[in-house]
Backbone as JSON, one array per atom type, in Angstrom:
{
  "sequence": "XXXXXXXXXXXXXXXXXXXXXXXXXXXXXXXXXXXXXXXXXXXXXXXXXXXXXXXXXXXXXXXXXXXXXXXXXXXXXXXXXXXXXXXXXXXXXXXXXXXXXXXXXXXXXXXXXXXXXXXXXXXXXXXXXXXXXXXXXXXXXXXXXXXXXXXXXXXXXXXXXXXXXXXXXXXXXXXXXXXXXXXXXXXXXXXXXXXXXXXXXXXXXXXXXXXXX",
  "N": [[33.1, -49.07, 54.14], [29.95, -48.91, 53.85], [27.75, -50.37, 51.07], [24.74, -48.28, 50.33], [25.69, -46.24, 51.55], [28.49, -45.64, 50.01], [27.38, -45.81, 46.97], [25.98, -42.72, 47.31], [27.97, -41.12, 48.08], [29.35, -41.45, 45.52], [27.54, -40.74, 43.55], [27.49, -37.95, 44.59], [29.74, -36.87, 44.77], [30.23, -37.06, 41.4], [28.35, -35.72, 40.62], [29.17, -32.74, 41.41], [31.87, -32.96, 39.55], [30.36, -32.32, 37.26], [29.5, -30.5, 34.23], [28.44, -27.09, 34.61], [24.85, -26.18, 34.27], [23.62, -24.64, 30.78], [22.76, -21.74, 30.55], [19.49, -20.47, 29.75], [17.94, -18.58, 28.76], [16.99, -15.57, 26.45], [18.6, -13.12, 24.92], [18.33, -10.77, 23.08], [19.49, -8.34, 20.32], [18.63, -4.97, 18.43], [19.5, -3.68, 15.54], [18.86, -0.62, 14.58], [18.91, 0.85, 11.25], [19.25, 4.26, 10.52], [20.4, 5.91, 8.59], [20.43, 8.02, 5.94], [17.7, 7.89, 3.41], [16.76, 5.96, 3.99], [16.06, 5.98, 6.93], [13.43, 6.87, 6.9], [12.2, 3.99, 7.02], [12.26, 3.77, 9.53], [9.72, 3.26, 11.54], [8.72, 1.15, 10.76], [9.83, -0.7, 12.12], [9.38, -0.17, 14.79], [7.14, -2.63, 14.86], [8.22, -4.75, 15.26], [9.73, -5.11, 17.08], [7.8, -4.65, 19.13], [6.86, -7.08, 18.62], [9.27, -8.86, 19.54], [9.0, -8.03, 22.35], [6.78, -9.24, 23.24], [7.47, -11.91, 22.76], [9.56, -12.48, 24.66], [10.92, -13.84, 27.6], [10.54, -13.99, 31.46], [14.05, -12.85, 32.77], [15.19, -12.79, 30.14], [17.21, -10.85, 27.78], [16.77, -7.51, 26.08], [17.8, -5.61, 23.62], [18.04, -2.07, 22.32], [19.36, -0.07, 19.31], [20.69, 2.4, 17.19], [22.01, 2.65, 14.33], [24.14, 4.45, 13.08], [26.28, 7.11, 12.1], [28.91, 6.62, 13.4], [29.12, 3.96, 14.9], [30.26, 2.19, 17.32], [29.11, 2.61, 20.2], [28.23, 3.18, 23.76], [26.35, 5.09, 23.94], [24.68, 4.88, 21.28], [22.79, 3.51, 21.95], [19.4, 2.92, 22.71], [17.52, 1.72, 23.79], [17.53, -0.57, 27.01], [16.93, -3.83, 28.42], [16.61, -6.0, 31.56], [14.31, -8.69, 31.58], [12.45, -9.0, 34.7], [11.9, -11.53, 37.12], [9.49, -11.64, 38.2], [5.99, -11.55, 36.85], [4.15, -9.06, 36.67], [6.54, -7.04, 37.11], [8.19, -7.07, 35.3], [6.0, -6.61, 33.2], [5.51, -4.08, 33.53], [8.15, -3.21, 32.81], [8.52, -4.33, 30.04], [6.74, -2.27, 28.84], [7.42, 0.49, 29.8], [10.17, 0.27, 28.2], [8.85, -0.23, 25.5], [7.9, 2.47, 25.57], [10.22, 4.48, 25.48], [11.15, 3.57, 22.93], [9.22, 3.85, 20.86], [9.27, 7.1, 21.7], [11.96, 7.53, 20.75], [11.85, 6.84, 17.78], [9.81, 8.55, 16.65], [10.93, 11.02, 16.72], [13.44, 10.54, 15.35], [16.01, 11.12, 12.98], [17.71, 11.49, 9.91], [20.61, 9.86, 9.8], [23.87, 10.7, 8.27], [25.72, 9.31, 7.75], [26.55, 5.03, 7.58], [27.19, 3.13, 9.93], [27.51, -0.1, 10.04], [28.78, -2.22, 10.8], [30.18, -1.4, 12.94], [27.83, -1.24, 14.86], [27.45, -3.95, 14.91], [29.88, -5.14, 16.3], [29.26, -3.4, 18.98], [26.68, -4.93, 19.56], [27.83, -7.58, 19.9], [29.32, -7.49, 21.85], [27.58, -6.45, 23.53], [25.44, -8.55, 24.04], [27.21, -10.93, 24.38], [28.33, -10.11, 27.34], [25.8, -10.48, 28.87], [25.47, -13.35, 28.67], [23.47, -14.71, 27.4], [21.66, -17.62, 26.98], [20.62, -18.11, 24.37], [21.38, -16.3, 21.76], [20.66, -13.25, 19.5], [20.64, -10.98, 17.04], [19.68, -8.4, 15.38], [19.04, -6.87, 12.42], [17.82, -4.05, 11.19], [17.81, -2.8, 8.14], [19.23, -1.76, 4.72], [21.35, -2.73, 4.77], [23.28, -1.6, 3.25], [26.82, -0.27, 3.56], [28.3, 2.32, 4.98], [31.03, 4.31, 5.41], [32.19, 6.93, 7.6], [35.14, 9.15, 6.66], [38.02, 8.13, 7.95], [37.65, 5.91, 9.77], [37.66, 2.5, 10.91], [37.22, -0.52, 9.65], [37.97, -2.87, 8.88], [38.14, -6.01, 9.89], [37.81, -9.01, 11.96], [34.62, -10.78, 12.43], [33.65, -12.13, 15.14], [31.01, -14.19, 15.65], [30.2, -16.77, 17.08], [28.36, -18.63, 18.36], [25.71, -16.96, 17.93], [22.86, -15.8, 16.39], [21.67, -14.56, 13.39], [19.92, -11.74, 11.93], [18.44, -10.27, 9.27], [16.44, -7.91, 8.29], [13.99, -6.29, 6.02], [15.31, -5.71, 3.91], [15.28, -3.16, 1.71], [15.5, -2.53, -1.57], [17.65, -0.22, -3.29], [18.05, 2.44, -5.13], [19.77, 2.44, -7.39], [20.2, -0.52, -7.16], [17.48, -1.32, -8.58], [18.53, -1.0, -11.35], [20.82, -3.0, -11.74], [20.5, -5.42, -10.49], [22.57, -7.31, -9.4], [24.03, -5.86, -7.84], [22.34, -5.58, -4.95], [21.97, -8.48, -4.34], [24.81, -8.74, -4.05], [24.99, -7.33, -1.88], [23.59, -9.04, 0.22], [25.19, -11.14, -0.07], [27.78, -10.63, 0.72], [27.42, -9.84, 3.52], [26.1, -11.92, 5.05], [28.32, -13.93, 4.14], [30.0, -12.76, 6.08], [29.01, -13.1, 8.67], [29.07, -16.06, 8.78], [31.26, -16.84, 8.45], [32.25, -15.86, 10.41], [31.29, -18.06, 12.38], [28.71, -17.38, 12.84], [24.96, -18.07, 12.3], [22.82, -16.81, 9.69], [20.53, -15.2, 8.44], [17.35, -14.39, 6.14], [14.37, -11.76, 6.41], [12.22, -10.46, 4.58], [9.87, -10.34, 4.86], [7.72, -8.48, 6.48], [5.36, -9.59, 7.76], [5.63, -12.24, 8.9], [7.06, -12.75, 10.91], [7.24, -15.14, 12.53], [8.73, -16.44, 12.63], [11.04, -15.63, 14.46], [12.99, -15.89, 17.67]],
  "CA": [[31.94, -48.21, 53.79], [28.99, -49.63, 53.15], [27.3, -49.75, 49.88], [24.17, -47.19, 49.95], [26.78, -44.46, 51.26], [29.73, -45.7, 48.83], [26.67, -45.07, 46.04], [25.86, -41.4, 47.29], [29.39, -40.47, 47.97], [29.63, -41.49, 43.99], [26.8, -39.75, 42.99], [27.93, -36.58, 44.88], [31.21, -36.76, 43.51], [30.47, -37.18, 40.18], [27.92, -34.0, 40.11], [30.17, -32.05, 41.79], [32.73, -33.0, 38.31], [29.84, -32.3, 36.02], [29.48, -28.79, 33.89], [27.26, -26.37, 35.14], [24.31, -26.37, 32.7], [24.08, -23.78, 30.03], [21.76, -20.83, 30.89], [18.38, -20.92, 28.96], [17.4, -17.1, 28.67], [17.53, -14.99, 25.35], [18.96, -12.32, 24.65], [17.89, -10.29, 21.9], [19.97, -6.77, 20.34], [18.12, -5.06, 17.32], [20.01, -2.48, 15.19], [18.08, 0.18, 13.59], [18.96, 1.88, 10.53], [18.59, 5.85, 10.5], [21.09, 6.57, 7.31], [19.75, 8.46, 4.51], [16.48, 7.34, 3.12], [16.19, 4.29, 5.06], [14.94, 6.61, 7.94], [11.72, 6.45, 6.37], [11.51, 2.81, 6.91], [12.08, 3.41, 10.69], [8.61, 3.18, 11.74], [8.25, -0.48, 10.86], [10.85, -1.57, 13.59], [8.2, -0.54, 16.08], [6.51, -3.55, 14.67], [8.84, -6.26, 14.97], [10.05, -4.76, 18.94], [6.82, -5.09, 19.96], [6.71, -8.57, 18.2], [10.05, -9.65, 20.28], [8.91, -7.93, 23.45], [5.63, -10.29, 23.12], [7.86, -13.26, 23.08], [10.38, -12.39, 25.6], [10.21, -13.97, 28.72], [11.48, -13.83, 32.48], [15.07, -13.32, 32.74], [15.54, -12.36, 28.97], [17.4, -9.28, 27.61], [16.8, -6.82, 25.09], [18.24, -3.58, 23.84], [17.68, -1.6, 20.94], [20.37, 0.93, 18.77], [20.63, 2.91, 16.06], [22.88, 2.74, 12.9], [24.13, 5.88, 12.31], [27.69, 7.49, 11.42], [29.72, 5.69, 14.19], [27.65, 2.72, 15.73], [30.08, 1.37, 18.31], [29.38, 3.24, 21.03], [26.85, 3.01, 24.26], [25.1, 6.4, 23.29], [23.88, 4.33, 20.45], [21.72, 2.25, 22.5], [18.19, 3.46, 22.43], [17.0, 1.26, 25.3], [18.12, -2.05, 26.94], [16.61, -3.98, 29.43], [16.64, -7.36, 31.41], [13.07, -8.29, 32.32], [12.68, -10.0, 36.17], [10.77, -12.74, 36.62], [8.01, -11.5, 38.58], [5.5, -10.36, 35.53], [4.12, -7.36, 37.11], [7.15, -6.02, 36.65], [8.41, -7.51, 33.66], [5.35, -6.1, 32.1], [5.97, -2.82, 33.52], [9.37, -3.29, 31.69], [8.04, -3.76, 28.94], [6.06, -0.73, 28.66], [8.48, 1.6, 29.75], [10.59, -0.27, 26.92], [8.39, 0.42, 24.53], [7.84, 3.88, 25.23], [11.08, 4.88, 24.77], [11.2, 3.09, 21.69], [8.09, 5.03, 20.51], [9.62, 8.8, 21.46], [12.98, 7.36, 19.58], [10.76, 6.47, 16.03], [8.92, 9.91, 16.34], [12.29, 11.74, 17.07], [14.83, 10.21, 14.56], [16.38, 12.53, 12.0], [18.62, 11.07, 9.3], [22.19, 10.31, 9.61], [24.53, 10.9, 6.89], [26.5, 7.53, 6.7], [26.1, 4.1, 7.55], [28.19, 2.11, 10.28], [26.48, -1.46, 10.36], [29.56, -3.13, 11.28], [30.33, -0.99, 14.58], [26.74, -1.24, 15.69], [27.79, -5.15, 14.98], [30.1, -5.09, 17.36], [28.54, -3.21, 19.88], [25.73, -5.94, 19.97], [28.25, -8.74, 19.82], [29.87, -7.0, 23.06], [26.29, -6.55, 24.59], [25.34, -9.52, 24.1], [28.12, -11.54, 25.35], [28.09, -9.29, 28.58], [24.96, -10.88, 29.27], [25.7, -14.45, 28.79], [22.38, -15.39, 27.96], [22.03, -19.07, 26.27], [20.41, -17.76, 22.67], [22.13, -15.11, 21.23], [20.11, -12.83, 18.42], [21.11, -9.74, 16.57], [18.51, -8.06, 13.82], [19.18, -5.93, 11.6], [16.75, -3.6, 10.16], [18.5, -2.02, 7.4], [19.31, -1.89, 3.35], [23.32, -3.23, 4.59], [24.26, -0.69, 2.39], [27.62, 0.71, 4.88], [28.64, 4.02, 3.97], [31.86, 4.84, 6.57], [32.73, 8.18, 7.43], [36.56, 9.35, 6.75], [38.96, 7.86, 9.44], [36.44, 4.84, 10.39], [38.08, 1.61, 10.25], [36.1, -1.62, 10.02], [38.26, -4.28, 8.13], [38.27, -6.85, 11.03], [37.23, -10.22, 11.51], [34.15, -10.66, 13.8], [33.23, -13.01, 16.2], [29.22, -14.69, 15.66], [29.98, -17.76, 17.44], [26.61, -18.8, 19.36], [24.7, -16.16, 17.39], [21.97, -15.85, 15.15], [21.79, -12.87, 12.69], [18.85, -11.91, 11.0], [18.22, -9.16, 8.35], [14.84, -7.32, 7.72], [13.43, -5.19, 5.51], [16.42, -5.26, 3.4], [14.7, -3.1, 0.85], [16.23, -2.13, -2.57], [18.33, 0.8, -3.28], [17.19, 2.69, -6.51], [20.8, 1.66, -8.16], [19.33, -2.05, -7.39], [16.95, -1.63, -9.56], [19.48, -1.04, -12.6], [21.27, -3.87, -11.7], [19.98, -6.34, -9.34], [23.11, -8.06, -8.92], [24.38, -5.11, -6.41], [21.74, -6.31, -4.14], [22.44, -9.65, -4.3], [25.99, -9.03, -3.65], [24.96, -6.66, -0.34], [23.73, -9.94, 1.01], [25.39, -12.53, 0.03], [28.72, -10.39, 1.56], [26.91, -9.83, 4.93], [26.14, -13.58, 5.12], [29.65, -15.02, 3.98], [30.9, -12.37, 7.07], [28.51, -13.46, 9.51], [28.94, -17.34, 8.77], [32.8, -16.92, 8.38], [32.29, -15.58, 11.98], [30.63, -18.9, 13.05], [27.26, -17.25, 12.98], [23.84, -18.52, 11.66], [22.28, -15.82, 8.83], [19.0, -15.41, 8.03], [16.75, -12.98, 5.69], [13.27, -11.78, 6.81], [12.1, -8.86, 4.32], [8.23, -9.71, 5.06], [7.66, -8.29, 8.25], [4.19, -9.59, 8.4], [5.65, -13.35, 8.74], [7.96, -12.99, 11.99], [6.93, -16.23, 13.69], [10.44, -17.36, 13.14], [12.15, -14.53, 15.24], [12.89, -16.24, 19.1]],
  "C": [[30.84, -49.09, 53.19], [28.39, -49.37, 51.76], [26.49, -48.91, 49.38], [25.05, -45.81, 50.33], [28.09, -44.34, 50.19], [28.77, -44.93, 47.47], [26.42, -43.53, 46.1], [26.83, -40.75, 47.23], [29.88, -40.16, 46.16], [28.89, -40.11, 43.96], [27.24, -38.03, 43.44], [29.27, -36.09, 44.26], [31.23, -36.38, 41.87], [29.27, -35.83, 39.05], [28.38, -32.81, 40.32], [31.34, -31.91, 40.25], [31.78, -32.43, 37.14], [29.77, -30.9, 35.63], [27.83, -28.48, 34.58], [26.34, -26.46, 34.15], [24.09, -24.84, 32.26], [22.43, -22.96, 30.37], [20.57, -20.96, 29.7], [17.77, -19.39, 28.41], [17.92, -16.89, 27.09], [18.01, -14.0, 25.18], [19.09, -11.38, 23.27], [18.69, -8.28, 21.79], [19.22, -6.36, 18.49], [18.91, -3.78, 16.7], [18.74, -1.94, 14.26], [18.37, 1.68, 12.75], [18.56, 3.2, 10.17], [19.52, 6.5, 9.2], [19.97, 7.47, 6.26], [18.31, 8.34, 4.4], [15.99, 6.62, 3.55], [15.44, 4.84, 6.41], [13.52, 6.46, 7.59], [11.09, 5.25, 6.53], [11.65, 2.94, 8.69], [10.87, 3.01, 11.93], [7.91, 1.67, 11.98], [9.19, -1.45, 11.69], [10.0, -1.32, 14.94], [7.72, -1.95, 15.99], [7.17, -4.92, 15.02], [9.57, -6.2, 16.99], [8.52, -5.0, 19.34], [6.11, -6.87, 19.48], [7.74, -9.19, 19.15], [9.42, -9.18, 21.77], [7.85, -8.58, 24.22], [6.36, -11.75, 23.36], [8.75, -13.79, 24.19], [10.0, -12.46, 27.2], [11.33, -13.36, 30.03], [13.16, -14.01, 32.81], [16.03, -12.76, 31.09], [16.07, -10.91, 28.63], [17.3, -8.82, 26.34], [17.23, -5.43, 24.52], [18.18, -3.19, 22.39], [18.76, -0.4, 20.41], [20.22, 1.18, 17.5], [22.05, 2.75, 15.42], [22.6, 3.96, 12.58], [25.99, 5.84, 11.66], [28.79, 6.77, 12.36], [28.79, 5.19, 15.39], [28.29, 2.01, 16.81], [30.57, 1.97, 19.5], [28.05, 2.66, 22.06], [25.86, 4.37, 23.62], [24.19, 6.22, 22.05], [22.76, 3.71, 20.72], [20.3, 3.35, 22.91], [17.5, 2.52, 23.92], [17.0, -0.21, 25.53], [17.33, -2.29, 28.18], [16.14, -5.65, 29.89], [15.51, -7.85, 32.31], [12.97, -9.14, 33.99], [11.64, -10.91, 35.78], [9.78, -12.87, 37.5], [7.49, -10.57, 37.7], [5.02, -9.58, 35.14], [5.04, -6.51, 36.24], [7.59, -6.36, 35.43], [7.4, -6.85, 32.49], [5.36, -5.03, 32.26], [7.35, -2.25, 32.76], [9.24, -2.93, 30.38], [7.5, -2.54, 27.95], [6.79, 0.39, 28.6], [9.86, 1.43, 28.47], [9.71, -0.06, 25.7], [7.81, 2.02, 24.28], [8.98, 4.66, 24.79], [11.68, 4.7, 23.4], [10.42, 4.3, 20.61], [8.79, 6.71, 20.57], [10.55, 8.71, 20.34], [12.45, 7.5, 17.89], [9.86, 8.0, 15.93], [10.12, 10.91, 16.26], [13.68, 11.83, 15.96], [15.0, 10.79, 13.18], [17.72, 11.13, 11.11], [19.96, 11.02, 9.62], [23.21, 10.0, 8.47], [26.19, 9.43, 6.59], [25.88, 6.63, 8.02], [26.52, 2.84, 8.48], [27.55, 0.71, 11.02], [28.02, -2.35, 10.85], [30.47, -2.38, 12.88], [29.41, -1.13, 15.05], [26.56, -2.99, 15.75], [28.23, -5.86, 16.13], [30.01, -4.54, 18.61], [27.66, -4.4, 20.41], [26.15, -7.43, 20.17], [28.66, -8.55, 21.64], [28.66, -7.2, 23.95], [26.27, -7.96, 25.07], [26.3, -10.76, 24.89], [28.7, -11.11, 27.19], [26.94, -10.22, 29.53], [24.51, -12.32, 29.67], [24.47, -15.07, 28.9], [22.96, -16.67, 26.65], [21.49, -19.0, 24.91], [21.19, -16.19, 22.74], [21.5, -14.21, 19.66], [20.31, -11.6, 17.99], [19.95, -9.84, 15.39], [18.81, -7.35, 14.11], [18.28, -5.29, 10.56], [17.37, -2.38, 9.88], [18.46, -2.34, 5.81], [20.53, -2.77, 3.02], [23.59, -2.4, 3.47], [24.92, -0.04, 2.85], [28.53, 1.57, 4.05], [29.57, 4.36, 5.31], [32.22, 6.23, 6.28], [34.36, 7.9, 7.57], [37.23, 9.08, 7.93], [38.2, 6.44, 9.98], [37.21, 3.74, 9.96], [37.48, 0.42, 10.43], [36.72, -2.91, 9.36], [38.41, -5.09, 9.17], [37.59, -7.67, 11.02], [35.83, -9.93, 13.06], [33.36, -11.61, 14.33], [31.92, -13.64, 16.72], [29.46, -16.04, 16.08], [28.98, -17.94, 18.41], [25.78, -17.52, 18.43], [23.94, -16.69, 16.47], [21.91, -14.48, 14.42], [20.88, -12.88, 11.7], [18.89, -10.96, 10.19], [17.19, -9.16, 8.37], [14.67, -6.34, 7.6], [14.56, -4.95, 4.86], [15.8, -4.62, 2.29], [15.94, -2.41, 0.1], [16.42, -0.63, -2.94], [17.94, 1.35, -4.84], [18.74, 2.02, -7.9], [20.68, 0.15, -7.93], [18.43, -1.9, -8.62], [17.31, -1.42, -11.26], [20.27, -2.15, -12.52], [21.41, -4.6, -10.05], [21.19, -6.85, -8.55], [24.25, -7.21, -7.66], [23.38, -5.49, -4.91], [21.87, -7.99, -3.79], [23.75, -9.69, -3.55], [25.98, -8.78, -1.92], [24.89, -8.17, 0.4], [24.02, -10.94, 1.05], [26.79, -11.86, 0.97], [27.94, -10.34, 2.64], [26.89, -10.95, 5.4], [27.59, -14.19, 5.07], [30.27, -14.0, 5.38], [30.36, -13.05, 8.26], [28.7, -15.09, 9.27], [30.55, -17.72, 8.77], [33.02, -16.63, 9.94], [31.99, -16.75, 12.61], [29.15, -18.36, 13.36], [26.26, -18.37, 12.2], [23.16, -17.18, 11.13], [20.82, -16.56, 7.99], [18.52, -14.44, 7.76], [15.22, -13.32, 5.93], [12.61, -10.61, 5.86], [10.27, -9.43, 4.21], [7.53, -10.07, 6.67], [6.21, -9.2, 8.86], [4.81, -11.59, 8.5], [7.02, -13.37, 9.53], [8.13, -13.79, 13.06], [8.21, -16.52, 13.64], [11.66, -16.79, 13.84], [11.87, -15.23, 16.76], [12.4, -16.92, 19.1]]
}
């Protein structure tokens, strides 16, 4: 064999052995708190969806769910969607993605507990479904989880490749008697998500979301 085909034969060979490379897309899941009082803050998650749906490009997925009394279900999901990469439609995506967003935020009624760690795994499930190459979960909530009777959530959970953000963690009026209940909310959320192999991160001023995607 001569030597420029002995060289290609290599080279073909030896890309043929190599890994596929790792997909590049994002994938973005946002939970949104409707418990109790925190409904009232639902309004300002419009703001931060139409901040990711601004950054999200061809190929990228996004889906949106509520935190209510049992969070890991699909009927939680408020609206998901993976944009193409002609940007016509992608921006028609968009739109229709944010309208349903919009009826949801005009629509949403309190629910009477709190399950942030089923709407966890829901978005861990999504997400990995999708196999995109970033992985991002936000959470816009107080993390204050309030389970209904029978609900079981002690389980370990699985943030390897993720990122996990918090926002708008605002303070609970028993915070302001003793701070160090707030403190604790997130330093436990954090030691679960980093014990998972995640990356944790707090955002509570919405107007300073360049570092989301």
């Amino acid at each position: 064999m001569n030597r420029p085909l002995l060289l290609l034969v290599t080279a073909l060979a030896l890309s043929a052995c190599a890994p596929a490379s790792l997909p590049r897309n994002t994938g973005v899941y946002l939970l949104v708190d409707t418990s109790g009082t925190y409904n009232k803050q639902v309004n300002k998650a419009e703001q931060i969806i139409r901040f990711a749906l601004s950054r999200l490009q061809p190929n990228d997925s996004i889906a949106v769910a509520r935190i209510d009394t049992g969070s890991f279900s699909e009927k939680n999901i408020i609206a998901k969607a993976t944009f193409d990469d002609r940007p016509s439609t992608a921006n028609q995506q968009k739109r229709a993605f944010a309208s349903r967003v919009e009826q949801f935020i005009g629509q949403s009624t309190p629910a009477p507990y709190t399950d942030i760690t089923g709407g966890l795994l829901q978005a861990i499930e999504f997400l990995k479904e999708k196999q995109t190459g970033r992985k991002e979960i936000l959470i816009f909530s107080d993390l204050k989880e309030d389970l209904a009777k029978g609900y079981v959530r002690d389980l370990p959970l699985d943030f390897k490749g993720f990122d996990v953000v918090a926002l708008n963690v605002t303070k609970l009026r028993s915070d302001n008697f003793d701070p160090r209940e707030y403190l604790s909310r997130l330093d436990t959320w954090r030691a679960k998500v980093e014990k998972g192999g995640g990356h944790w991160r707090v955002i509570n001023d919405l107007d300073r979301l360049d570092g989301l995607l």
